[in-house]
C-alpha positions in Angstrom: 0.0 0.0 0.0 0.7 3.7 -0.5 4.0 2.7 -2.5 5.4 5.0 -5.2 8.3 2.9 -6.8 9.2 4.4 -10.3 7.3 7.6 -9.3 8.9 10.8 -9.2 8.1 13.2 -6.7 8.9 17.1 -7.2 8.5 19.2 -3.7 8.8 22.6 -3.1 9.9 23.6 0.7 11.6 20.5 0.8 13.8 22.1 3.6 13.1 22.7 7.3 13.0 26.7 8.8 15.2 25.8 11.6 15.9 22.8 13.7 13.3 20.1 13.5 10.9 18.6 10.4 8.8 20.9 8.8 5.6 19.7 6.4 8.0 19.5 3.4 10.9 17.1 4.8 8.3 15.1 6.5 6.9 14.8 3.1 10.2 14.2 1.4 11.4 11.0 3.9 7.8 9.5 3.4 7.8 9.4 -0.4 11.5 8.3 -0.1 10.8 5.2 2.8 7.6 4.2 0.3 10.3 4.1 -2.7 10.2 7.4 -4.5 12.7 9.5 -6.0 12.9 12.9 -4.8 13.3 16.2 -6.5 13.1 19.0 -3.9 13.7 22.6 -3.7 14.0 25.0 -1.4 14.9 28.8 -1.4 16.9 28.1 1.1 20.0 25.4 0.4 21.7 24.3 2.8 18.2 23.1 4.3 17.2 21.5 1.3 20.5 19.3 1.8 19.7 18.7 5.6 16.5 16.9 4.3 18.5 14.9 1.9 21.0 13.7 4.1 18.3 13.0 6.9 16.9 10.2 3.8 20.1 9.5 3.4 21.2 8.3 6.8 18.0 5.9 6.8 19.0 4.9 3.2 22.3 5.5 1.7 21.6 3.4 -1.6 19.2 5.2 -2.7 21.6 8.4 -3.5 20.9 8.6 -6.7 17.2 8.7 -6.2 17.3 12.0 -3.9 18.1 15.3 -5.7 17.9 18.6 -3.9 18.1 22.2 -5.8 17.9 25.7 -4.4 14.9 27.5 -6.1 12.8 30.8 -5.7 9.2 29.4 -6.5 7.7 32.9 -7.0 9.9 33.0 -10.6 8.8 31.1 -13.6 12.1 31.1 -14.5 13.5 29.2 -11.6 10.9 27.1 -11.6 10.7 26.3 -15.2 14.3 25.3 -14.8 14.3 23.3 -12.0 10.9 21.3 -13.4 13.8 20.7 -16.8 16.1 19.7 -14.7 14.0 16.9 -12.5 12.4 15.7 -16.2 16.2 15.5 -17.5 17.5 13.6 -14.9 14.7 11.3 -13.7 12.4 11.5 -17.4 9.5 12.2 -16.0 7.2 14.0 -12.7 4.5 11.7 -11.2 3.6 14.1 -8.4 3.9 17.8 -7.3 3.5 18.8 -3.8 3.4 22.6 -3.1 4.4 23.5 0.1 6.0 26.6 0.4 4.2 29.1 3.1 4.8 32.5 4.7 2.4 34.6 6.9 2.8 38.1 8.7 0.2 40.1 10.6 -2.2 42.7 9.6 -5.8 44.0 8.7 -6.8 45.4 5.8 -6.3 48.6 7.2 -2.8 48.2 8.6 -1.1 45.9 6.2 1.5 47.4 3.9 1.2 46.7 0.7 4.4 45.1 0.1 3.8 42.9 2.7 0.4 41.5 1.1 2.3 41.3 -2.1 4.7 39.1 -0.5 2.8 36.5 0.7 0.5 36.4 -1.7 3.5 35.6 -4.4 4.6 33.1 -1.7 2.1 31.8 -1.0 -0.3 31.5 -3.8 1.3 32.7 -7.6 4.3 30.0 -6.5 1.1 27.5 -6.5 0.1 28.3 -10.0 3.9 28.9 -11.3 4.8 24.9 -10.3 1.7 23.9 -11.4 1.7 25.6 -14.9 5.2 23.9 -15.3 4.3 20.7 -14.1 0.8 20.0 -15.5 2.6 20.7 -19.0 4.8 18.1 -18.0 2.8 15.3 -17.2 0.7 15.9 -20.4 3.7 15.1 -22.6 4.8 12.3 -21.0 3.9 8.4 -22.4 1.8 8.0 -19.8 0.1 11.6 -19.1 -1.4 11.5 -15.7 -0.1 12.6 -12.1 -1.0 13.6 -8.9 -1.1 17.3 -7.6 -1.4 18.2 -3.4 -1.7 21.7 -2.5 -1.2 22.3 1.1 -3.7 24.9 2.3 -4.8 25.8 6.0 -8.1 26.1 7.7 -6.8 29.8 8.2 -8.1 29.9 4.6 -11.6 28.6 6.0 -12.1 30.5 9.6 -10.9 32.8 11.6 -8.1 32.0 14.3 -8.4 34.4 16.9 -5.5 36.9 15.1 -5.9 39.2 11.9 -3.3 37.3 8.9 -5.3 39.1 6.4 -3.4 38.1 3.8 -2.0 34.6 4.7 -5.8 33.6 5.1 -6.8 35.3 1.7 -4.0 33.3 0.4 -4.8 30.1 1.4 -8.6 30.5 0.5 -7.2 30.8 -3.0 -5.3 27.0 -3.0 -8.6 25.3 -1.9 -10.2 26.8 -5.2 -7.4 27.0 -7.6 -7.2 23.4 -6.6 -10.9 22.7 -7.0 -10.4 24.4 -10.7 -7.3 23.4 -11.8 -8.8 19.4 -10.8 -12.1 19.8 -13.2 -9.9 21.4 -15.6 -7.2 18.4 -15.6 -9.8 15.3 -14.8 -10.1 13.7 -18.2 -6.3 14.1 -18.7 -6.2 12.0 -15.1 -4.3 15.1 -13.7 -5.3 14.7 -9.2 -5.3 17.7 -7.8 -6.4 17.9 -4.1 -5.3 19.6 -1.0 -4.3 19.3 2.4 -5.7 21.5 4.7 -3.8 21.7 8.2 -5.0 22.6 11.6 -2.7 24.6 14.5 0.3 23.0 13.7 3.6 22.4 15.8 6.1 22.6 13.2 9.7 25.1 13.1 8.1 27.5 10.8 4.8 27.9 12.6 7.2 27.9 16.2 9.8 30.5 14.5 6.9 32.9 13.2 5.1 32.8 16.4 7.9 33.1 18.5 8.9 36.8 16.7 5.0 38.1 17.5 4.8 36.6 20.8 2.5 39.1 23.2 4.7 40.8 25.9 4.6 38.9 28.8 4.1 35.4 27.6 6.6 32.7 27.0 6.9 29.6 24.0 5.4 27.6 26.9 2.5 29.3 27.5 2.1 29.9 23.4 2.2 26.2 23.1 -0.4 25.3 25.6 -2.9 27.8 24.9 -2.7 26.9 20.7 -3.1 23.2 22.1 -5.8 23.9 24.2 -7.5 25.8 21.1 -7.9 22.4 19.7 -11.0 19.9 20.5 -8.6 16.9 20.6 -5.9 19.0 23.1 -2.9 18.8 20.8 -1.3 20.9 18.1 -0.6 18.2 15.2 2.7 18.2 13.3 4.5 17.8 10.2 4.0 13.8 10.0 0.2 14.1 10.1 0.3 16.7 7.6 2.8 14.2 5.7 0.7 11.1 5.6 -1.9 13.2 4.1 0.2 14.3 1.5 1.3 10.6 1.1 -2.5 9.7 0.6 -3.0 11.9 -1.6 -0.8 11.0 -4.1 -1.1 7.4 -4.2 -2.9 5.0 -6.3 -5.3 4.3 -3.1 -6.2 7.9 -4.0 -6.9 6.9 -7.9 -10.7 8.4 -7.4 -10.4 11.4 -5.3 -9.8 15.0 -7.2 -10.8 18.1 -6.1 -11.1 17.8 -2.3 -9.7 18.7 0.9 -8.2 16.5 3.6 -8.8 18.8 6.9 -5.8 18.0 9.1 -7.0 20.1 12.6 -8.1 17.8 15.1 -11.7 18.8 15.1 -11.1 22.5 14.5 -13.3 22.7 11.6 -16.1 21.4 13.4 -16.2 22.9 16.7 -18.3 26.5 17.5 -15.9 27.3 20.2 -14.3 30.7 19.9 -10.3 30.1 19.4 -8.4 31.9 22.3 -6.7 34.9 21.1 -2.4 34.5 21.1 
């Protein structure tokens, strides 16, 4: 089950923001355990090549099948390269996770414009740019077809108790570019679904909380009142995030396009009113 021998992943955010596993290296040791080849970028290097040589120390022979490159996703010209360069060395792209995610305060009153701008290319044009590149791909190949997750958040569905104008906006846009770009692709047996994660304990969430904390209150005390904002009592992290990825892009998931797999322990469903940070 859930195998993806002779598949080739691409993964954007493959790397880790700071110590730890992040959504996209969970995603990239999954794929690799379950016997896919990897092609992963990263803006950022050197953590691209952390992720690689985390596979690595479980799996040594399988060097050849793990390729990291750095990569700014919000250029079509760095991703049209590095989408060549996996189809040059591997011949083809089964599957395309986007991952890449950034998020800064504001209202629509307060938030500089730049700052919008930002994380909407981050967040939302790097989507479409990787998927452009990809889709085009796996329609030329012998046997067109492949499997497209998007990873959303249910900041894109609800308010969480703080004003991220523009991450939320954001990430309302990936649950319905997805939802298009999957009627659009269907016949051509082009997947595209997404993942839609909760309050999640992951170095990117910990690193971008930790800079906005409130005077006064500590990691500790972030930590417990973001778990205590959550029916089952936990934040979730990057490995439940990952197995819905892995889902996602399997064969098990042959029938499923255009949905969302909610990964908040019982966020979405609950009335409560989320604690403000």
């Amino acid at each position: 089950m859930l195998r993806f021998d002779n598949k080739v992943i691409f993964i954007t955010g493959v790397g880790s923001s700071g110590c730890g596993i992040g959504n996209g290296r969970a995603s990239a040791i999954l794929f690799a355990r379950q016997g896919g080849t990897i092609y992963g970028v990263d803006l950022n290097l050197s953590a691209a090549e952390d992720t690689r040589s985390y596979i690595l120390s479980e799996s040594p022979q399988i060097a050849d099948h793990i390729t990291v490159s750095q990569c700014d996703v919000t250029s079509a010209a760095d991703v049209d390269r590095e989408v060549g360069k996996c189809v040059e060395k591997y011949g083809r792209i089964d599957v395309l996770v986007n991952n890449v995610g950034l998020s800064a305060p504001g209202t629509a009153e307060n938030m500089p414009e730049d700052v919008w701008d930002r994380q909407m290319a981050v967040n939302v044009k790097s989507v479409f740019l990787c998927c452009k590149a990809v889709i085009r791909t796996m329609l030329k190949q012998d046997f067109p077809g492949g499997a497209i997750v998007n990873l959303s958040s249910i900041a894109g569905t609800r308010h969480l108790g703080t004003d991220h104008i523009a991450y939320a906006s954001s990430k309302a846009a990936i649950i319905q570019f997805s939802k298009s770009t999957a009627i659009a692709y269907a016949s051509k047996n082009i997947r595209v679904n997404t993942v839609v994660p909760g309050l999640m304990n992951t170095p990117l969430v910990q690193s971008r909380l930790l800079k906005h904390l409130p005077e006064g209150v500590t990691a500790e005390e972030l930590t417990r009142r973001r778990d205590s904002q959550v029916p089952m009592g936990r934040m979730g992290d990057a490995w439940d995030v990952a197995h819905a990825v892995i889902y996602l892009a399997s064969s098990e998931a042959k029938y499923v396009t255009g949905s969302e797999v909610v990964v908040d322990g019982g966020i979405s469903c609950w009335t409560a009113l989320p604690a403000r940070l």
